[in-house]
N, C-alpha and C positions, 0 to 999 in steps of 0.2 A: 400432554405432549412429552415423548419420551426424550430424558437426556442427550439422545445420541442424534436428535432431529435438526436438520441444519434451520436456521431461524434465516427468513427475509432479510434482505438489506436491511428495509426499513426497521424490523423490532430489531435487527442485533444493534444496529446504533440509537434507537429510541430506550435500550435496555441497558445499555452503559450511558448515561448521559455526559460522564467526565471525560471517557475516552474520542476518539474517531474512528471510525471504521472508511481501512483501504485494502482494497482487494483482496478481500472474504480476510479479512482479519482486524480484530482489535487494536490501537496504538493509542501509546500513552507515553507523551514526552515531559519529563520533570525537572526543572533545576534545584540546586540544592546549593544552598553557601558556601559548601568548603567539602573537600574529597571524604572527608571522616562520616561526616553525615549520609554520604553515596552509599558509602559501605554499612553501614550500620541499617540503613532501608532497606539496601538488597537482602542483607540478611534475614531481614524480617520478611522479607515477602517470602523466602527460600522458606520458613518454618512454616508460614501460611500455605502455599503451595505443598508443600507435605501434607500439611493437614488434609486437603481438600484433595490428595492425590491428584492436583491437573498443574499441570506447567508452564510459566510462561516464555518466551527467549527475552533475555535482557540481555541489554547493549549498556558499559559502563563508560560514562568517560571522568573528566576530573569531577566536574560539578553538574552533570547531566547524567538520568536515566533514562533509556528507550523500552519501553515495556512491549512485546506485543505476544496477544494470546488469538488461539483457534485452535480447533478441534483438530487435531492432523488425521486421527483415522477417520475421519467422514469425511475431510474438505472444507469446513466450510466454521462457524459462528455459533455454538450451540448454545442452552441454558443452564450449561456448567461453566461455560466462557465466561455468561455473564454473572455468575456469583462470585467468580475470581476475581472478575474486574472491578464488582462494586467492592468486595474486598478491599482490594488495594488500592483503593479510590478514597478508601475510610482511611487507610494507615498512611496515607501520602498526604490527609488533612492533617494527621495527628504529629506530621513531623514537621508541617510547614512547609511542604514542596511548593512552589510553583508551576501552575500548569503550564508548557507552550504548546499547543497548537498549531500555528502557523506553519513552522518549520518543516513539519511531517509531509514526508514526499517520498513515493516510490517512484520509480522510473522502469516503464517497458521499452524496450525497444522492438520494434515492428518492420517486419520486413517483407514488402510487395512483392508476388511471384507470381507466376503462370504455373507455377510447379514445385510447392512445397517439399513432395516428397524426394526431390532433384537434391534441394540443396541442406535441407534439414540434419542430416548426419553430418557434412562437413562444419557446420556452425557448432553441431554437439561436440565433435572432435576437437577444434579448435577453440572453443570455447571450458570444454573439461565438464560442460551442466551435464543433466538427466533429461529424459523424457516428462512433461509434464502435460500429458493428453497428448492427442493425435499431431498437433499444431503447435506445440510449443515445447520452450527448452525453463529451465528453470536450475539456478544454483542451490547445489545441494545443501551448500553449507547458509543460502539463505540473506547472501551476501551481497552481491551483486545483480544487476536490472536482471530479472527473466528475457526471453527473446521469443516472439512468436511469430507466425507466417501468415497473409494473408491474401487468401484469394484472390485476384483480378480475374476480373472477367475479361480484357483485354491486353497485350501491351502496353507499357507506359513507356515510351525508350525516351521522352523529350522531358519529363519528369523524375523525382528524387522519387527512389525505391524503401530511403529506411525514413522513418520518421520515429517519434517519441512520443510516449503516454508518457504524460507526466500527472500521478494521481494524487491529488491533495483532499487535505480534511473539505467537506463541502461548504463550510462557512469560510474557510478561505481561500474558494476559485474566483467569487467576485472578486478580488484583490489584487488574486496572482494575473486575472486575465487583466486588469486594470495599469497594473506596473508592465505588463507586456507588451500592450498597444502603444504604452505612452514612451515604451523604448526604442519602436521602433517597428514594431509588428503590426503586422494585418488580420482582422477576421475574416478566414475562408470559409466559415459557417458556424451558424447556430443553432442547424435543425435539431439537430441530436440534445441541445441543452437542457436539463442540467448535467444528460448523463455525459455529456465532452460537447468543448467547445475546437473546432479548428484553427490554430493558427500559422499563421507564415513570417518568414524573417525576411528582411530586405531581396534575400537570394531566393527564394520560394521555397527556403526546406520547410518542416511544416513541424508541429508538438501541438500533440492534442490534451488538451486541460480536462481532464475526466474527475467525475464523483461519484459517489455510489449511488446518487439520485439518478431515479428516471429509468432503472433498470429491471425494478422487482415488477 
């Protein structure tokens, strides 16, 4: 398989086993004791990453690292990703990080239409993203929720038009969909499970709990 081959869901997250794999990409969230030891990681993975010429984006804050890697010229998780990742998976034991998990969450925002191509530039404008495929908008800088457009085959006018993906690591949606029913939520479906679950808030807006399961 050549380096530049985007890898399934399943093998890019069966290939890193430390990290999670959301939405065609690697994450890895670390704590760390004290800010000095934050910086002295990064460092090390910046030399690593030289080495290996592939790059990851890291997120710094006092005592947390966010790691995440993919192949940006193909799209997608390759098996360069994952030698970076097992990489740094080695030098995150050597310092004593601790893994979190849990916490890892992306958010989509999704928005119901009869006519995508209607409203799609004024959300780009307004929003300052890029084009990211036919249907969707995406922050360049990588920062905030993507936004995509989905077809209706009919009218909705008596229903909520935006809803949210909310994408977590797969071993913690049992959790998340757990703490959300017992808040106060409803399940509007669980056909599609593992790959999302539907839910509703007292008002009927809806957030759909997705994983990377159930899609390759």
């Amino acid at each position: 398989m050549d380096d530049r081959t985007i890898l399934t869901r399943g093998r890019a997250s069966a290939g890193a086993p430390g990290w999670r794999y959301l939405l065609g990409r690697l994450h890895l969230l670390l704590k760390f004791p004290a800010f000095a030891e934050v910086v002295a990681f990064v460092t090390e993975v910046a030399a690593l990453a030289e080495a290996q010429q592939h790059h990851p984006n890291i997120d710094v804050r006092y005592d947390r690292v966010q790691l995440t890697i993919s192949s940006h010229d193909v799209g997608g998780v390759t098996r360069r990703d994952l030698r970076l990742a097992n990489a740094v998976t080695d030098l995150a034991g050597r310092f004593g990080a601790v893994v979190e998990h849990p916490p890892l969450t992306q958010v989509e925002i999704a928005i119901d239409t009869m006519d995508a191509a209607a409203i799609l530039p004024f959300w780009e404008a307004v929003l300052g993203y890029v084009r990211d495929g036919a249907d969707a908008l995406a922050d360049p800088l990588e920062l905030g929720p993507s936004v995509w457009f989905q077809q209706l085959d009919e009218p909705r006018p008596v229903r909520n038009r935006i809803h949210l993906d909310v994408t977590v690591a797969h071993d913690e949606a049992p959790g998340r969909l757990e703490r959300a029913l017992a808040a106060g939520g409803r399940l509007v479906s669980d056909e599609r499970a593992p790959a999302f679950w539907i839910l509703a808030d007292a008002d009927g807006n809806e957030a759909c709990v997705c994983t990377w399961q159930g899609r390759d």
